[in-house]
VEXDREN-2710 file (C-alpha; in Angstrom, 1 decimal):
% VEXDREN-2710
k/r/px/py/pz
1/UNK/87.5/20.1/81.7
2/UNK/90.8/20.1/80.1
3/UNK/92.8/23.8/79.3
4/UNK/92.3/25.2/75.9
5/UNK/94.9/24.8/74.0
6/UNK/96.6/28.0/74.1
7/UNK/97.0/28.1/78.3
8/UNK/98.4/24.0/77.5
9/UNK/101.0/25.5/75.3
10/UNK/101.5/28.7/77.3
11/UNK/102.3/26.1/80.4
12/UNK/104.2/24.0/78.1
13/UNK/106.3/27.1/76.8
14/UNK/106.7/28.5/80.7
15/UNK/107.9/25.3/82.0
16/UNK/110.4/24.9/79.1
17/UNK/111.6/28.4/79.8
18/UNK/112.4/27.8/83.7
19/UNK/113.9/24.4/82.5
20/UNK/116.0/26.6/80.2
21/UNK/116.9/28.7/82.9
22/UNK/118.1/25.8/85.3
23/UNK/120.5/24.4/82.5
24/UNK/122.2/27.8/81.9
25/UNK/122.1/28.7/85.8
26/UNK/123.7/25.0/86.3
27/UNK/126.1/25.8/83.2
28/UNK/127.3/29.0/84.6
29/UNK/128.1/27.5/88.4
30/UNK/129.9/24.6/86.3
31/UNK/132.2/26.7/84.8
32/UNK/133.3/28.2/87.7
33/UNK/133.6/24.9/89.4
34/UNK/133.8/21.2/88.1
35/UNK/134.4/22.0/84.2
36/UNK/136.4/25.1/84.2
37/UNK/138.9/23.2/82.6
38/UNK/136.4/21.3/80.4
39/UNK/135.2/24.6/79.5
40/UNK/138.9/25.8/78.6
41/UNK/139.7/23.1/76.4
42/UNK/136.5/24.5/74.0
43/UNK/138.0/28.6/73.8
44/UNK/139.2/28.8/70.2
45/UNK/142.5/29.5/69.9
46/UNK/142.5/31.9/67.5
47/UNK/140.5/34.1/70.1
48/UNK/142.1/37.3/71.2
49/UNK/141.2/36.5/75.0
50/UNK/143.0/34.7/77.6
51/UNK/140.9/31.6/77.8
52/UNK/140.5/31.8/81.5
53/UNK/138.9/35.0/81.3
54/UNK/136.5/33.5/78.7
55/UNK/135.3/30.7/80.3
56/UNK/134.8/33.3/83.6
57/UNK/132.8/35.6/81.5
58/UNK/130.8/33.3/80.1
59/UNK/130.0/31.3/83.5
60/UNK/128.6/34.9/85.0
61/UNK/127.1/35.2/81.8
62/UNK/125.1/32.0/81.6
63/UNK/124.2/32.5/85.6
64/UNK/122.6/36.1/85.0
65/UNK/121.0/34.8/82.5
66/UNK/119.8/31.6/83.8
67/UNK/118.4/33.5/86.9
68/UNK/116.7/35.6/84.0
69/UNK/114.7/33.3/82.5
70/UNK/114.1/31.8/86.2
71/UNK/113.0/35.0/87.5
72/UNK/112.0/37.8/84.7
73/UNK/109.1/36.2/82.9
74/UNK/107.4/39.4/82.4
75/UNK/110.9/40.5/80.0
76/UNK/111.0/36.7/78.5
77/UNK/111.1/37.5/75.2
78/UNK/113.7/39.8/75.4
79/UNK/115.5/37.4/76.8
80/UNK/114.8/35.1/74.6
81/UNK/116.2/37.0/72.1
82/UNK/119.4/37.5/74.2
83/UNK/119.4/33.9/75.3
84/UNK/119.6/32.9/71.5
85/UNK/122.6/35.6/70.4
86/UNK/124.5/33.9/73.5
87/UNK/124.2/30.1/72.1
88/UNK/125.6/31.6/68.4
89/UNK/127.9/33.4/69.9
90/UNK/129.5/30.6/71.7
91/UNK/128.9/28.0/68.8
92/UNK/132.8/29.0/67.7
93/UNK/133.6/27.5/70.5
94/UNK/131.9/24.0/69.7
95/UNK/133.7/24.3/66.3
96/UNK/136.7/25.0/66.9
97/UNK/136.6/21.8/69.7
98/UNK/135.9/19.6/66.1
99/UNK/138.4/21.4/64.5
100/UNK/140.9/21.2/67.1
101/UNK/140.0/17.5/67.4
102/UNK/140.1/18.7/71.5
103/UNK/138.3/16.2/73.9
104/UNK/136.6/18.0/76.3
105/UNK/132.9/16.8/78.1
106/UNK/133.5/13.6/77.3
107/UNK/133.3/13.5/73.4
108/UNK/136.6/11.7/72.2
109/UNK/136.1/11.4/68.7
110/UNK/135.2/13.8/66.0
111/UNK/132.0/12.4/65.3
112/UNK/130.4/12.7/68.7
113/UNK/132.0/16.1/68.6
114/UNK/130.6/16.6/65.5
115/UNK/127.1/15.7/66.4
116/UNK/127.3/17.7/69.0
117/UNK/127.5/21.2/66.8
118/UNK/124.0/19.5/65.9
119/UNK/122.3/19.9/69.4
120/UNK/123.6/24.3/68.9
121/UNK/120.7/25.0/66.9
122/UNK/118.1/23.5/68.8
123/UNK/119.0/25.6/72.2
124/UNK/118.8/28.4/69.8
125/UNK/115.2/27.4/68.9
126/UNK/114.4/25.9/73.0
127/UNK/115.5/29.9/73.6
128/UNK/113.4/31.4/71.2
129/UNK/110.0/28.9/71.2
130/UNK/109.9/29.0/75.2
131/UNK/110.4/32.4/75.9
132/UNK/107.5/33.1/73.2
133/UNK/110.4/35.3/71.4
134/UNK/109.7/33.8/68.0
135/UNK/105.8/33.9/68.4
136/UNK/106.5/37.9/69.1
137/UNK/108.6/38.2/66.0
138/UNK/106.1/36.2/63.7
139/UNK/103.1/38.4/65.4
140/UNK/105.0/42.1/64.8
141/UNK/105.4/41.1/61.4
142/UNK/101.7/39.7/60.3
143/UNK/100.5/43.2/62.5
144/UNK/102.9/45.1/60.0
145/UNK/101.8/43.5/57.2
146/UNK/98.1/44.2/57.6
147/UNK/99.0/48.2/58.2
END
């Protein structure tokens, strides 16, 4: 018998969440290790930081919260929603590399880096689809709307 289709997407959505959580826990060891300067070359300039202490915070960041998403399932759509204000909060980061015309990860030119701000949005939507985070929101507000 095959799985109604809410336990197939509820599968689909948990295995998209740990997969989630593996890139950012992957992400976070990375910029401690083999990119840290990779990861450098993307700190805007313009930021009030030293860039060292940037990319630091932001590999214990994406660790803690790769481990999350790995480990917390019962809080996932809180962490969804936490998981989606990190990705805009670091998007400056990916502009300012197109503005900068930096290389960095491999993209040399400013149209690869400029396709690149494309892929920004969807992690925000991978955050908030497989965490169930946006499903939440669009449920609170049709249960408020019927009050």
């Amino acid at each position: 018998m095959i799985a109604p289709q809410k336990n197939r997407t509820t599968i689909l959505r948990t295995v998209f969440r740990l997969l989630l959580g593996a890139f950012l826990l992957f992400a976070g060891v990375s910029h401690l290790t083999i990119n840290r300067e990779a990861f450098l070359a993307q700190v805007p300039t313009w930021l009030p930081l030293d860039g060292d202490f940037v990319v630091v915070a932001s590999g214990i960041v994406e660790k803690v919260l790769g481990v999350a998403l790995l480990a917390l399932g019962r809080y996932r759509v809180q962490l969804g929603w936490i998981v989606a204000a990190f990705f805009i909060a670091i998007f400056p980061g990916n502009i300012s590399q197109l503005v900068t015309h930096t290389d960095s990860f491999g993209l040399k030119t400013d149209l690869a880096r400029a396709i690149r701000l494309l892929f920004q949005p969807l992690l925000v939507l991978w955050a908030l689809w497989s965490t169930g985070a946006w499903l939440a929101l669009r449920e609170y507000r049709a249960g408020r709307a019927i009050e």
